[in-house]
ROBA-54127 format. One record per residue (C-alpha): x, y, z; residue in three letters. Coordinates in pm, whole numbers, plus 32768, in hexadecimal, padded with zeros to 4 digits. Layout:
<recs>
REC_x_y_z_resn
REC_X_Y_Z_ALA
...
</recs>
This chain:
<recs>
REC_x_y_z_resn
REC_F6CC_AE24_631D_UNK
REC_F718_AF5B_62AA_UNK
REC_F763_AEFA_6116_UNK
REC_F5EF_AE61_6125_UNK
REC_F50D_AF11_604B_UNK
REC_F3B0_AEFF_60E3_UNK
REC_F283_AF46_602D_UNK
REC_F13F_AF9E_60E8_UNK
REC_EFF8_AF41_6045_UNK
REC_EF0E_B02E_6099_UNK
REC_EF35_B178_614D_UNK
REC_EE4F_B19B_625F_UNK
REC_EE84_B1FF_63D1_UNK
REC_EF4A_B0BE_641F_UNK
REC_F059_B0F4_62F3_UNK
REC_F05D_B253_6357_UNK
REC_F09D_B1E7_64D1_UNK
REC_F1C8_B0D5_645C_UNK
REC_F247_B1BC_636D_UNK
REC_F258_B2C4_6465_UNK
REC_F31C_B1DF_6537_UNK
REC_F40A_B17A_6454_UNK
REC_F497_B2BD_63F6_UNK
REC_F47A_B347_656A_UNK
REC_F568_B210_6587_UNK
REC_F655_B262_6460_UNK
REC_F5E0_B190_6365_UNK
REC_F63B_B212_6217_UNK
REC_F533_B298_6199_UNK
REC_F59D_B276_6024_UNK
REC_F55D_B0E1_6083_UNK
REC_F3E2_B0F0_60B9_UNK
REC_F2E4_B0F0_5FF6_UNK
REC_F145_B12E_6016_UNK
REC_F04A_B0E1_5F29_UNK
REC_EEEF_B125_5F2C_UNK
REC_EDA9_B1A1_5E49_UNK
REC_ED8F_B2D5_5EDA_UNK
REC_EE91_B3D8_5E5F_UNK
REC_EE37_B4B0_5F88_UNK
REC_EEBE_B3BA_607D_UNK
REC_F000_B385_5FA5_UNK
REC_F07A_B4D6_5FA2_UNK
REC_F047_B52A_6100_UNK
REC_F11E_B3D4_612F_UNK
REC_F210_B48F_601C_UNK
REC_F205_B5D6_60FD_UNK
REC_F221_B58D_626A_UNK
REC_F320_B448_6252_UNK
REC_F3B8_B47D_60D1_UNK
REC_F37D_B328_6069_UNK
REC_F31D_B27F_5F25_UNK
REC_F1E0_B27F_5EB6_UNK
REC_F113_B1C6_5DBF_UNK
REC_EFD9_B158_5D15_UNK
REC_F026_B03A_5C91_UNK
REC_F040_AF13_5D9C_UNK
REC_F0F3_AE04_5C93_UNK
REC_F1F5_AEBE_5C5C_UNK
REC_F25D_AF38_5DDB_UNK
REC_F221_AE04_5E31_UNK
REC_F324_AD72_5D52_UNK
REC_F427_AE5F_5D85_UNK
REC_F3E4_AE0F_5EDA_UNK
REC_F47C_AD0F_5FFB_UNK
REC_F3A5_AD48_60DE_UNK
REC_F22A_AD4D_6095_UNK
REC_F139_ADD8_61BE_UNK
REC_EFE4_AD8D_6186_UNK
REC_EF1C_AEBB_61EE_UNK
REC_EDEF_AEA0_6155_UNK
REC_EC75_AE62_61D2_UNK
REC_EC12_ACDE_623E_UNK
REC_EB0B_ACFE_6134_UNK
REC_EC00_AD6B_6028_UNK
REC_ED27_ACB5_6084_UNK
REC_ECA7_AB67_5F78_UNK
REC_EC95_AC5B_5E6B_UNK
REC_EDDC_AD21_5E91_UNK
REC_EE8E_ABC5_5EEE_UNK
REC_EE1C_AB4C_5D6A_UNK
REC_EE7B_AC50_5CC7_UNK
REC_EFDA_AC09_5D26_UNK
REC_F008_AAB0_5CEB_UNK
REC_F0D8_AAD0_5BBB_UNK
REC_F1F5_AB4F_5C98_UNK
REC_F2F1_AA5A_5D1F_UNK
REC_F2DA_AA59_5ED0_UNK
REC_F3D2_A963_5ED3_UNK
REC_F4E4_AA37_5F63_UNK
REC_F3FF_AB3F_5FED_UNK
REC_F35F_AB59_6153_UNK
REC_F1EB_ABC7_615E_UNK
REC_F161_AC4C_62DC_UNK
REC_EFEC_AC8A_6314_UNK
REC_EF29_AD60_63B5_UNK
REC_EDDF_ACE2_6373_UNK
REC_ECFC_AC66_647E_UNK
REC_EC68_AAEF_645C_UNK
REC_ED03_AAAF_6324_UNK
REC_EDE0_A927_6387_UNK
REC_EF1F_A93F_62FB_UNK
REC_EEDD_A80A_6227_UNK
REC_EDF1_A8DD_616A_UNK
REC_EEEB_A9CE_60B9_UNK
REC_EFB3_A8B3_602A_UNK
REC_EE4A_A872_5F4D_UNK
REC_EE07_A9BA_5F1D_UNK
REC_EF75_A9C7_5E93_UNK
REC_EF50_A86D_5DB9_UNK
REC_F0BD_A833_5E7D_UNK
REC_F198_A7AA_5FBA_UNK
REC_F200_A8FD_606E_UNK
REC_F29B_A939_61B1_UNK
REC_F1AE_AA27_6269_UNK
REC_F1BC_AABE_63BF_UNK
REC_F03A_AB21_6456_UNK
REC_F047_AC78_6534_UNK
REC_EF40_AD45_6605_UNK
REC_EF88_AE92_666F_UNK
REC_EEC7_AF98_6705_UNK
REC_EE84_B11C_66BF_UNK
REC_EF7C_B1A1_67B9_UNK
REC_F081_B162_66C7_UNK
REC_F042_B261_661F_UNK
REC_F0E3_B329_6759_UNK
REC_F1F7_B1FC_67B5_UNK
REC_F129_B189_68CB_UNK
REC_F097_B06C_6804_UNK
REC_F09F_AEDE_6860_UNK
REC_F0AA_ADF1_6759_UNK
REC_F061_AC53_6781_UNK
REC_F127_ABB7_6646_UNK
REC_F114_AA2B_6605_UNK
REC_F20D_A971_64F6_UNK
REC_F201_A7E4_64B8_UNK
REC_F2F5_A740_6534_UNK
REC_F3B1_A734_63EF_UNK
REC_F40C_A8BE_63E8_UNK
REC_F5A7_A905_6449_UNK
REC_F5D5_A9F8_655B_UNK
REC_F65E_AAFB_6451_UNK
REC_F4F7_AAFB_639E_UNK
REC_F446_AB0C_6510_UNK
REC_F566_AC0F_6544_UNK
REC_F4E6_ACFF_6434_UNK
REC_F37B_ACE3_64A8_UNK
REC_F415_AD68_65FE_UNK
REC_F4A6_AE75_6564_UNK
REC_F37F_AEF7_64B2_UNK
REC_F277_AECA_6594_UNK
REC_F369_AF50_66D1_UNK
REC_F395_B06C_6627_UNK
REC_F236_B0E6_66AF_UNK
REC_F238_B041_6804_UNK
REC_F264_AEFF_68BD_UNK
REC_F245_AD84_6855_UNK
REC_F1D6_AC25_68A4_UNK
REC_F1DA_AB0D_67DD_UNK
REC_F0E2_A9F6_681D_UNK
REC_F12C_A87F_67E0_UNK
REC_EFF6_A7EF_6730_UNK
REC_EF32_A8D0_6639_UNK
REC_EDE6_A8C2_66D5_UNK
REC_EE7F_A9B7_67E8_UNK
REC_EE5E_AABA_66EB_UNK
REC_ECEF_AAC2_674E_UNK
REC_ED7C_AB08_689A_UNK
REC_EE47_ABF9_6834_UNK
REC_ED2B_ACC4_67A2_UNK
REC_EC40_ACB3_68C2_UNK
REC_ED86_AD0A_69D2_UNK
REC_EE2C_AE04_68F9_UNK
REC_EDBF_AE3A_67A3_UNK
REC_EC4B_AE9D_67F1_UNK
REC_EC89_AEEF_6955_UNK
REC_ECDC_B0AE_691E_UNK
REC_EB6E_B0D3_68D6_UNK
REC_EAEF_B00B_6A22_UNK
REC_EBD9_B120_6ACE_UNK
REC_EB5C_B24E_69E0_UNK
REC_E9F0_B1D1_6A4F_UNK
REC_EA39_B1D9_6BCC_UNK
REC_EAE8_B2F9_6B91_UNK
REC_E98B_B3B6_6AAC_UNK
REC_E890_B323_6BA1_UNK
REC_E95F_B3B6_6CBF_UNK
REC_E995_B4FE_6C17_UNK
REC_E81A_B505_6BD2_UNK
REC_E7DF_B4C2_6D22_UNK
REC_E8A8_B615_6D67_UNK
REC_E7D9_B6CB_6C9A_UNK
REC_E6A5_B65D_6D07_UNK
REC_E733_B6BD_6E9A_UNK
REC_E772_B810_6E2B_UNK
REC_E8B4_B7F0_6D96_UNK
REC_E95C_B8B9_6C7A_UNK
REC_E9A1_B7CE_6B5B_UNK
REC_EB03_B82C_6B30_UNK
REC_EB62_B81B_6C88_UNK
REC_EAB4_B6C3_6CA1_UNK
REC_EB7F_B652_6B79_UNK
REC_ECBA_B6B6_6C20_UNK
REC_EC7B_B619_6D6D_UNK
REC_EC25_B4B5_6CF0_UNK
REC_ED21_B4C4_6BD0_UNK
REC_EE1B_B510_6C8B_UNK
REC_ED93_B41D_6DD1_UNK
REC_EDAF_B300_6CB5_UNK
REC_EF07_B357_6C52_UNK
REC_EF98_B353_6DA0_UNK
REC_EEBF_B20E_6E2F_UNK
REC_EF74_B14C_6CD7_UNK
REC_F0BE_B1D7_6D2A_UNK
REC_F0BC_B184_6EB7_UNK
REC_F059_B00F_6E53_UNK
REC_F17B_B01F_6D3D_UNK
REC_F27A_B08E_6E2D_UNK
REC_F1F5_AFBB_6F5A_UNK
REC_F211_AE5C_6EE0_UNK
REC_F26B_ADD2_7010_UNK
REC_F110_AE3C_709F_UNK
REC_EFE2_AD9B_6FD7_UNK
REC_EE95_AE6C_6F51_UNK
REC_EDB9_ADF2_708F_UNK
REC_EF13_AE9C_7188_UNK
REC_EEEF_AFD0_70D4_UNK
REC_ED6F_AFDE_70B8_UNK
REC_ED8A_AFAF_725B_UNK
REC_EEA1_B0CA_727B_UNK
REC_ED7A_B1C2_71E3_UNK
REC_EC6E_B13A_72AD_UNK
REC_EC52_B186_7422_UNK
REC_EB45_B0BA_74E0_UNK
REC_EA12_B163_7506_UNK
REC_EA93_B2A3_7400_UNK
REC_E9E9_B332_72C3_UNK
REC_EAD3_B24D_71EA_UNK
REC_EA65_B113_72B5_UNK
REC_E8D3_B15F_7261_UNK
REC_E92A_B1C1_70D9_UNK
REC_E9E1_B041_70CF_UNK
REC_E8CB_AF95_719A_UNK
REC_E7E8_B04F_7098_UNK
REC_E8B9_AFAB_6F7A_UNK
REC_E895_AE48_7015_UNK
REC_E722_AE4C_705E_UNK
REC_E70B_AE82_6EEE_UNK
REC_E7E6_AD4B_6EB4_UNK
REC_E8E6_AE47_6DF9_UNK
REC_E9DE_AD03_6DD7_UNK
REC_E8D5_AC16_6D3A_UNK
REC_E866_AD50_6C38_UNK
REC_E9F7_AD57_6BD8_UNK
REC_EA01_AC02_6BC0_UNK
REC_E8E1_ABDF_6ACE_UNK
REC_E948_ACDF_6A2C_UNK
REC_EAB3_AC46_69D5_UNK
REC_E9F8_AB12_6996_UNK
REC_E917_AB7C_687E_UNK
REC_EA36_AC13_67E3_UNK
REC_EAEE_AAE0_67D5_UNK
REC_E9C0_AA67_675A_UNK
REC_E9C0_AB55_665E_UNK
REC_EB09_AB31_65BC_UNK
REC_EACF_A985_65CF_UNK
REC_E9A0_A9EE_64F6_UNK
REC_EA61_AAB3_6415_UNK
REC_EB60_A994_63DB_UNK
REC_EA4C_A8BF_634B_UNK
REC_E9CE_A99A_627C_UNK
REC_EB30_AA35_61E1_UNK
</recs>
């Protein structure tokens, strides 16, 4: 992979977060290129990770062999069209759009193209990300292997077997840090309202969260409900916070919760 020249289309936080991968990784930078309508974005690109920057999305994208779509779900019809004149034939296009089917892009594109569907999340942008990714069955593992590569760069992987697990994807992983930074704010808040300094608050659950995700990432052998029971002591303080949680049905408000956000990005596919 590394005499692929990649072209980004559009520079927001997720570009930023894969290109910041990349060249952690060693990824020449001198291969990669952003483009975007902002020249703000671009040249902080240009600054932090010295790569190629551009305007004009035709012509990265033809220099280009591989194309990541990077653009907004609303958007992504319109910047699709305006590069139809180029030749995909020999190129491979990944996308991070939400509820956009793959089958789409090859009419926004007026072409057959070989297209690989990804979902990552915002901790990429500090390598702690997870990514789903789903290819047709038609991809070779070399073109799945330079999806690895570039979404890795930022964190961990799965790939899913049927492209309606995307949705999944979204409501496990790709939605899922703000469900956490929500617990995390209403507990903070909770601080505050106890008497609690802010800061001190902040530190406490931040760094409660951190260590909870790390014990069940290095415990794998012990599932979620072993660990939860490790905390709790019968009869304790953590024992009447949980029983608090499941008299307000806290599993049936998650579950709705991931629901309507599958929901959401079904929606989206009909309308995109």
């Amino acid at each position: 992979m590394s005499q692929q020249k990649i072209c980004f289309i559009g520079a927001g936080n997720m570009t930023r977060s894969i290109i910041s991968g990349l060249i952690r990784s060693g990824y020449p930078a001198s291969q990669v290129q952003a483009t975007n309508p902002s020249q703000g974005k671009l040249d902080a690109l240009a600054t932090d990770f010295g790569v190629r920057v551009s305007q004009d999305n035709v012509s990265a994208a033809q220099d280009a062999d591989v194309i990541i779509l990077s653009v907004k779900p609303q958007l992504m019809e319109q910047v699709c069209q305006a590069l139809q004149g180029i030749d995909m034939s020999n190129k491979l296009l990944i996308t991070i759009a939400a509820g956009i089917k793959a089958s789409r892009y090859s009419e926004y594109l007026a072409q057959p193209i070989t297209l690989i569907r990804t979902m990552p999340n915002t901790p990429m942008q500090i390598g702690v990300g997870m990514t789903g990714l789903y290819a047709p069955q038609s991809l070779s593992d070399a073109q799945k292997a330079i999806a690895e590569r570039l979404m890795s760069s930022g964190g961990e992987i799965v790939w899913v077997n049927e492209e309606s697990d995307i949705n999944q994807v979204i409501a496990l992983a790709g939605s899922s840090p703000a469900y956490f930074f929500l617990l995390m704010e209403s507990m903070i808040d909770a601080g505050k309202q106890m008497g609690m300094d802010e800061a001190k608050a902040r530190s406490l659950v931040q760094q409660a969260a951190l260590g909870a995700a790390m014990m069940a990432k290095q415990n794998p052998e012990l599932t979620l409900g072993n660990l939860r029971e490790n905390v709790t002591s019968k009869g304790g303080t953590t024992a009447q916070a949980i029983a608090t949680f499941e008299a307000a049905d806290l599993r049936g408000v998650v579950k709705k919760a991931m629901e309507n956000c599958i929901n959401r990005a079904e929606e989206m596919a009909k309308t995109f």
